[in-house]
N, C-alpha and C positions, 0 to 999 in steps of 0.2 A: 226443730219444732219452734215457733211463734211464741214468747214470750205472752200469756191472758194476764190480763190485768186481775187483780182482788178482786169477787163478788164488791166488796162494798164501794170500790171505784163505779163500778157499775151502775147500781143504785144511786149513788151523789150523782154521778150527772146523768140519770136519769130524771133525776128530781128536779135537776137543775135544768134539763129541758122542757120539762112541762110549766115549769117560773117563766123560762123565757115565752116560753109559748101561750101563756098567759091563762094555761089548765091549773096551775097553784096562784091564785093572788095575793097580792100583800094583805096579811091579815087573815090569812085562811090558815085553816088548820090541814095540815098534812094525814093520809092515811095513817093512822094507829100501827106500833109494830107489828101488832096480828096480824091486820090486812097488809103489810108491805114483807110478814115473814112469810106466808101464804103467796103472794104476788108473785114473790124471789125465791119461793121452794127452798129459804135457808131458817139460820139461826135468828134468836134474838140481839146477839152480841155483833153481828154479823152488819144488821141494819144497824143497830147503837151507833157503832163505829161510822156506818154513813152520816148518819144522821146529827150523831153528834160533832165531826169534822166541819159541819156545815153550819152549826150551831158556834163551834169556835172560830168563824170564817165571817160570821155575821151574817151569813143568807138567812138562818132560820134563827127562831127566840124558843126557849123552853119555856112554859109556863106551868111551876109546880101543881102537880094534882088536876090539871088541866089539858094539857096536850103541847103540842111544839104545832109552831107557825111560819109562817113565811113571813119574813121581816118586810116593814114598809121603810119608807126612805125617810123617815124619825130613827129607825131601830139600826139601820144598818151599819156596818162599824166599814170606816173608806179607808 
C-alpha cells in the first residue's frame, strides 16, 4: 500500500498552490480555520499544523487578534 502523506501536507501545498497561482496574494488574508477545517473535513489542530509550518517557513505572517496572510516580498524570510 502507497505511503498518503499527512492531511496537513496536503493543505500547505495546497495553500501554497493557490500563492503560486495567484488565488492568495501577498497581503491577503487566508481562509479562517473554520472555513479551511470545513474545506479539509478535519481538525483545528490539523490545519494549525499547516498553517503554521508555513508561518515558520516565512510564506505566511500571523497577525494577532487578526488573521494570518500571505507574506509579500518585505515579510518574507529567504
Amino acid at each position: 500500500m502507497p505511503y498518503a502523506a499527512p492531511l496537513w501536507r496536503s493543505i500547505r501545498d495546497d495553500l501554497r498552490a493557490r500563492i503560486k497561482a495567484g488565488l492568495l496574494k501577498p497581503g491577503e488574508k487566508i481562509p479562517t480555520t473554520k472555513a479551511l477545517m470545513e474545506e479539509y473535513s478535519t481538525t483545528s489542530a490539523t490545519v494549525r499544523r499547516a498553517v503554521d509550518s508555513m508561518i515558520e517557513s516565512g510564506e505566511l505572517v500571523g497577525r494577532q487578534g487578526i488573521g494570518v496572510f500571505v507574506a509579500d516580498d518585505s515579510q518574507r524570510s529567504s
